[in-house]
N, C-alpha and C positions, 0 to 999 in steps of 0.2 A: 475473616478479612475486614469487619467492620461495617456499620451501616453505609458509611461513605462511600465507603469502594462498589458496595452494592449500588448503588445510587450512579455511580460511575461507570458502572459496565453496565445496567439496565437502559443508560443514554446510549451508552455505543451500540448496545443491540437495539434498540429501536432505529439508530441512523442504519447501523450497516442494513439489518431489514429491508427498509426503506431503500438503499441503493441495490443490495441484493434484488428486490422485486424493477429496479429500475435499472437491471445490469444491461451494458451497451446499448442506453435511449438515443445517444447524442447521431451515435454510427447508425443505425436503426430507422431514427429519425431523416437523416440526412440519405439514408436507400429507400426510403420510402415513401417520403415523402415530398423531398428537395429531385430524386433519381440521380443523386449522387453516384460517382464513378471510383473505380480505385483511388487514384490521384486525391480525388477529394476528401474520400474519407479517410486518408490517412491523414494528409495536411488537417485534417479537423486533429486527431487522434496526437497529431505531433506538433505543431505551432501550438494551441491551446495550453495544454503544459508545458510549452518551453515558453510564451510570455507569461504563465504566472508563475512557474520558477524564477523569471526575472524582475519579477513584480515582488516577490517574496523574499529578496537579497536583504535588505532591510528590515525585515519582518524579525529575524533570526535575535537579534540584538535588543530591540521593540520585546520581544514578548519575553526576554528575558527577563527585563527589569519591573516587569509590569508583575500582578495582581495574575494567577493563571484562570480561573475559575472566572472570572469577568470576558479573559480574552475567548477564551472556547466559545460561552456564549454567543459573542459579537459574533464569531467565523461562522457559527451554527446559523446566525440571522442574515447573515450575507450570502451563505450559501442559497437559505430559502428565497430570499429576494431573487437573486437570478436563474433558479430553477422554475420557479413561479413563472417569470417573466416568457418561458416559452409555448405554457400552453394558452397564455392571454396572449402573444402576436398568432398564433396558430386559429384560435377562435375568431381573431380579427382579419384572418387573410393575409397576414403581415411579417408571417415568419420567414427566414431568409437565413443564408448558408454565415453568412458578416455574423448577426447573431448569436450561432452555434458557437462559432468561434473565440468570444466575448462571455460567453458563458462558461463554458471548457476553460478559459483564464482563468476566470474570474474565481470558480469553486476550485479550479488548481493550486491557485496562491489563498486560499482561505482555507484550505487542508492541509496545506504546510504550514501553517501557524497556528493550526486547533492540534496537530499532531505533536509539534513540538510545545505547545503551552500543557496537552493531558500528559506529555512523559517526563516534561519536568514536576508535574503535581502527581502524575503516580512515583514517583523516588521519592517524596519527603512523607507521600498519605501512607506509604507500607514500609514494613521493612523491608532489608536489602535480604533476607532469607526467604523472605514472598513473591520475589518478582519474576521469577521462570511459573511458578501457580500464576501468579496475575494475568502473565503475555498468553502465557498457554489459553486460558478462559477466554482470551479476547482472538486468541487464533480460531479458536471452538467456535465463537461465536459467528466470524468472518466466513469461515466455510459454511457452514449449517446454513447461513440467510442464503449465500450464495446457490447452497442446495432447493432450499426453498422458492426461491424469489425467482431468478428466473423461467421455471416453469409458470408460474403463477403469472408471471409477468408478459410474457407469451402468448398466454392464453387471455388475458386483459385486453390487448393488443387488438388480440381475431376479434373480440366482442364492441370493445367500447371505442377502439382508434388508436392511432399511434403515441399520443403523448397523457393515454392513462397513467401511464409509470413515472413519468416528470413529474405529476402530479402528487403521486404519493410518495416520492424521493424527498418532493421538496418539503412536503407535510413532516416526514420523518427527522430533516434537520431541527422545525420549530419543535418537536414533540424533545428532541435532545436539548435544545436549550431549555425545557423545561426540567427537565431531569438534573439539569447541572444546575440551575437553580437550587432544587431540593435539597441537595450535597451538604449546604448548610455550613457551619462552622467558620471560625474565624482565620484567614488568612492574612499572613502575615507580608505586605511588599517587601521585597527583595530590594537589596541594599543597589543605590543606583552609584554608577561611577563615580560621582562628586560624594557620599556619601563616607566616613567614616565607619571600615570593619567595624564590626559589634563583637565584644568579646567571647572567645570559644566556636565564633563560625570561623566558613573558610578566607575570611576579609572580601568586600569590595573590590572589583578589578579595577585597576589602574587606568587603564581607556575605555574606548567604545568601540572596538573595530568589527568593521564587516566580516572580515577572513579568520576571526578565531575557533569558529567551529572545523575550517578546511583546515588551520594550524595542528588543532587538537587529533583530528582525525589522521594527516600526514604523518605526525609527529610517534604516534604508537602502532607500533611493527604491526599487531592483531589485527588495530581496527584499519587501517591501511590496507592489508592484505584482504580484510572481507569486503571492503570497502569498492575495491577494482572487479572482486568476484561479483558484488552486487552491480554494479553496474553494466558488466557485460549479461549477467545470466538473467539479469532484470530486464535489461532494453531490448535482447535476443527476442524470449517470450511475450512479452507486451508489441511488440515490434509485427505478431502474427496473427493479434486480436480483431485488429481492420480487414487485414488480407483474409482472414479465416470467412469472419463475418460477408466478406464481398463473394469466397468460393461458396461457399452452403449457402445462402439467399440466391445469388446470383446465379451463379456457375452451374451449380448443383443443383438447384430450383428446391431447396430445404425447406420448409413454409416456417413461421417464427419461433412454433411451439415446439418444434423439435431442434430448432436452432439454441433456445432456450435448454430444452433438457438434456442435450449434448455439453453443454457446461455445468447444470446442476446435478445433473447424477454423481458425475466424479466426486462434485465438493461433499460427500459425505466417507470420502475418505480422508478429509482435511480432519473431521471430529476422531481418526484412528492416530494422526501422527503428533495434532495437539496433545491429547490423553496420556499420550506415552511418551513426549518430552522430556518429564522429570524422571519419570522409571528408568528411561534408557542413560538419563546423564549421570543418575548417581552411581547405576551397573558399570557402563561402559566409559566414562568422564568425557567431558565438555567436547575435546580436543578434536578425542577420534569421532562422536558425531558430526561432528563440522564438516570434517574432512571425509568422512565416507557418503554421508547423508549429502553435502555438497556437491557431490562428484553425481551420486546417483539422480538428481534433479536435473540432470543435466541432457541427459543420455537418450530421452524420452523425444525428446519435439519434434526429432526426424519424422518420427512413425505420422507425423499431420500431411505429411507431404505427397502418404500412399491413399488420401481419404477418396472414396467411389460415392455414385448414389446411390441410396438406398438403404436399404438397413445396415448392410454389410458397414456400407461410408459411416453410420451412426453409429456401431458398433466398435469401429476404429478409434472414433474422434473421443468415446467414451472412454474406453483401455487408454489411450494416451492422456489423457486430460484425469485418469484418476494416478497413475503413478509416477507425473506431476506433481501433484496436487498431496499425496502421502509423503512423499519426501519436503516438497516447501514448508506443509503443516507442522512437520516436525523441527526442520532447519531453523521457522523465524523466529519462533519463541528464544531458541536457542542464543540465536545471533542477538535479538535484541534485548535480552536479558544482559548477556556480554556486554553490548556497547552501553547499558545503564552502567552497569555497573565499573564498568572502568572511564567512567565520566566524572569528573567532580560536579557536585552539585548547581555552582553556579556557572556550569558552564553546556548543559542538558539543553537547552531551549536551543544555542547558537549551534550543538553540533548535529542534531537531529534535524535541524532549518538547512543545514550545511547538505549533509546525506539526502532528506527530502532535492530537495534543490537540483543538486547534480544528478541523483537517479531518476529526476522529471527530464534533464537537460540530455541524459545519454539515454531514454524512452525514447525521447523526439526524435531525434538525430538517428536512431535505428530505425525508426518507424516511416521518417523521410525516405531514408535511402531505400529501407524495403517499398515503399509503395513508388519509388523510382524504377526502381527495380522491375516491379509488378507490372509498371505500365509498357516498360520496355519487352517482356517477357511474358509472365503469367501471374496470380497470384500461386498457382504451386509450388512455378520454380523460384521465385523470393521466400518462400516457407523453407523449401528444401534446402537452403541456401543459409538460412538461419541456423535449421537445424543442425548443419556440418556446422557452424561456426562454433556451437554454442558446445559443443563435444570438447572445445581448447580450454574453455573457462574454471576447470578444474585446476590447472597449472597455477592460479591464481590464488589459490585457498592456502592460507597460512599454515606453515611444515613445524613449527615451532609449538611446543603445548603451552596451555595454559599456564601448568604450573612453575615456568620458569620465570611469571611475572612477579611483580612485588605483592603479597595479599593484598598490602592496605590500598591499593589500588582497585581493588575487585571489590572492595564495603563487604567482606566477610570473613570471618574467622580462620587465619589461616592453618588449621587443621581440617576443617571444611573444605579448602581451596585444593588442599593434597588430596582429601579424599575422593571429589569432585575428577581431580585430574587421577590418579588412581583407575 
């Protein structure tokens, strides 16, 4: 794959690490140490990404035209800034719920423009016959930290106090802009709107608009169709992360470190669905993964709604949270391998800002209503409630294959693309 890309997924796995050992500080932080209430931590969980999806509207078009390998950087340095900034109001007496809130923006909309500036530099750094290997290794990675870090992270917590994990989250973004540093090599800026096409690229776009990446995504039946699926089957599950967090601390009297390993244990089935990615796509093609593997991520969330204390509760929250967690591993490569590849290149940055953007905005918006819900009710029966919902989300997955698209559209050999759908 190259020194570069090494150098590229060595930064991602030191951040994800880093947030891995720092999974759910914000919500955590805010029951532990604010005595935040349902209500609150979700509004933390759901305003925070919905003003930096809003903050990040702009962003999409910006990072376009820009230099990628510079813009990462910058997000990477922004990130730490406002991560940093909560264990120095915390030492000072001074931390506050306003805060949280401010920060949760802040690294919201600078993760939607570090995510969208490394996918348009992963499509030019590899070829388009590498990029289900690529996603895959960074799915691998995404689970594994996650397996690791929260326990560790849990356990940090009982020992040193509540905002050890801020701490080393925010260390892991500077430790990634060092790594992207390293990456090294000459890039080239991308042709800006006033700029004259250069010959044999895909020319210069003719405006600036804010809505080209919603255009591109509306626009093609596939990405459209996964497009709705992500959005509901994303904001469902995310939407349960507060409420879960509020029943096992709260409700449940769970202490951290098993709240902790009730999320990390499952994530080392995420390294069985990444792994077997490309083996299942080339067996069984692109289409029918989508569509079975989509349906079956589905079917699982109810089982959060029957969690007890006690082992038995532990024992629950793990079986549900691993065959989750096997089918997503396997799904995202998938999907986002797809939506590179039926992207033109200069248009990668605005429609990944576009996708980022809206599945921060349909998070929120589930995660409000659930914790509306919650307060009205319980948090079980807002879980429970999700879970029936999120059973309809399979109607949403694209009935058409792959292979009725144009190759040159997919950036691969169209005998590949038969065989693939095959």
């Amino acid at each position: 794959m190259g020194r570069q890309f090494r150098w590229l997924w060595a930064s991602y796995a030191v951040s994800a690490y880093g947030s891995g050992f720092g999974f759910g500080a914000l919500p955590l932080i805010a029951v532990l140490v604010l005595q935040a209430g349902p209500a609150q931590v979700s509004i933390l969980s759901a305003v925070g990404p919905a003003v930096g999806a809003l903050i990040a509207v702009p962003l999409g078009p910006w990072v376009e035209f820009r230099r990628k390998r510079p813009v990462m950087i910058a997000m990477d340095l922004v990130r730490f800034a406002a991560m940093i900034s909560i264990p120095l109001a915390y030492a000072l007496g001074a931390l506050t719920f306003a805060q949280l809130l401010v920060v949760s923006a802040v690294t919201a909309a600078a993760k939607i423009a570090f995510n969208a500036a490394s996918g348009s530099f992963l499509k030019v750094l590899i070829p388009a016959e590498k990029l289900l290997i690529a996603n895959a290794r960074f799915e691998s990675t995404q689970w594994s930290s996650i397996a690791v870090g929260p326990p560790l992270g849990g356990a940090a917590i009982g020992l040193f106090g509540p905002v050890i994990t801020v701490v080393a989250d925010a260390l892991s973004y500077l430790l990634s802009a060092l790594g992207i540093t390293a990456i090294g090599g000459r890039e080239d800026r991308p042709a800006c709107p006033s700029d004259p096409p250069r010959p044999g690229s895909w020319g210069a776009p003719r405006s600036y608009p804010l809505l080209d990446g919603w255009r591109h995504i509306l626009g093609h039946p596939g990405l459209r169709a996964l497009f709705a699926n992500q959005l509901v089957v994303g904001g469902l599950i995310m939407a349960t992360e507060p409420l879960l967090a509020v029943l096992l601390l709260r409700d449940l009297g769970f202490p951290p470190w098993q709240y902790g390993l009730a999320f990390a244990a499952p994530c080392l089935g995420g390294l069985i669905g990444s792994r077997l990615a490309r083996r299942v796509v080339a067996r069984y093609g692109r289409h029918r993964i989508i569509r079975v593997v989509g349906t079956l991520r589905a079917i699982w969330l109810i089982g959060l709604a029957f969690v007890r204390p006690g082992v038995i509760g532990l024992l629950t929250v793990i079986a549900v949270e691993l065959a989750i967690i096997i089918s997503m591993s396997l799904y995202n490569p998938v999907m986002a391998t797809y939506r590179l590849q039926q992207t033109p290149p200069d248009r990668v940055a605005r429609t990944l800002t576009a996708w980022s953007i809206t599945s921060g905005a349909s998070i929120a918006l589930f995660t409000a209503l659930a914790g509306l819900l919650a307060d009205v009710t319980s948090p079980r029966t807002a879980i429970a409630v999700a879970g029936l919902l999120i059973l309809a989300s399979p109607l949403l997955l694209p009935r058409r294959s792959a292979s009725r698209e144009p190759a040159e559209q997919v950036g691969e050999p169209a005998e590949q693309v038969g065989e693939l759908a095959r």
